[in-house]
N, C-alpha and C positions, 0 to 999 in steps of 0.2 A: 595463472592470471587470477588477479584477485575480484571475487564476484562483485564486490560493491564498484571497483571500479566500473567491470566490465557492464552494472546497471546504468551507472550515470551516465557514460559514454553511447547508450543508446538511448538514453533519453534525453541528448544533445542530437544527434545527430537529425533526428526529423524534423527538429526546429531549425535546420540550419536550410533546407531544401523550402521553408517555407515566407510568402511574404509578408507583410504588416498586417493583412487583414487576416491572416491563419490558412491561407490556401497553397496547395502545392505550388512554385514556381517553376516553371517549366521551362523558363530559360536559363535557372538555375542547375537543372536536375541534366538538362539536353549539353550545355557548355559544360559541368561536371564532368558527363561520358567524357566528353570529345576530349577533354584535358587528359581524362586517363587512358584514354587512347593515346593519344601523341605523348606523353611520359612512354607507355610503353613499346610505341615505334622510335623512339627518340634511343630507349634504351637498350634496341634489339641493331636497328641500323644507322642509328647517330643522327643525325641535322638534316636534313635535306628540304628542299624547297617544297615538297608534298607534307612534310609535317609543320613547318613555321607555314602554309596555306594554313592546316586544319586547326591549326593555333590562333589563329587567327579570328578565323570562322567561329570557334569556340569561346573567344572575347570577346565578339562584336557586339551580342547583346548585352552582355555586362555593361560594357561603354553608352549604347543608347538606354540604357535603365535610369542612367541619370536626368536624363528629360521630360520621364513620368510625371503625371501631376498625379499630387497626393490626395 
């Protein structure tokens, strides 16, 4: 792994977990888990109605983000 990459790539990633005014987003960091959860139930026992629920659950705040006032 080449170290320069492996610098820039962590110093993308905390700005990605955060929102316009520089603070953690926490409905970004909680829908994050939950997606890599169900990637990895997804990936262990396939499709089922408990991981499209938890998929679900883990994009709903994304969708009501957009009716934030700025």
């Amino acid at each position: 792994m080449n170290p320069i990459w492996a610098k820039g790539l962590l110093a993308i990633v905390p700005k990605m977990f955060t929102d316009s005014k520089g603070k953690w987003s926490s409905k970004r960091t909680v829908s994050g888990v939950l997606v890599v959860s169900v990637v990895t139930q997804i990936e262990t026992h396939g499709i089922t109605w408990q991981t499209l629920m938890l998929s679900f659950i883990a994009v709903l705040p994304l969708c009501f983000s957009v009716f934030e006032k700025e």
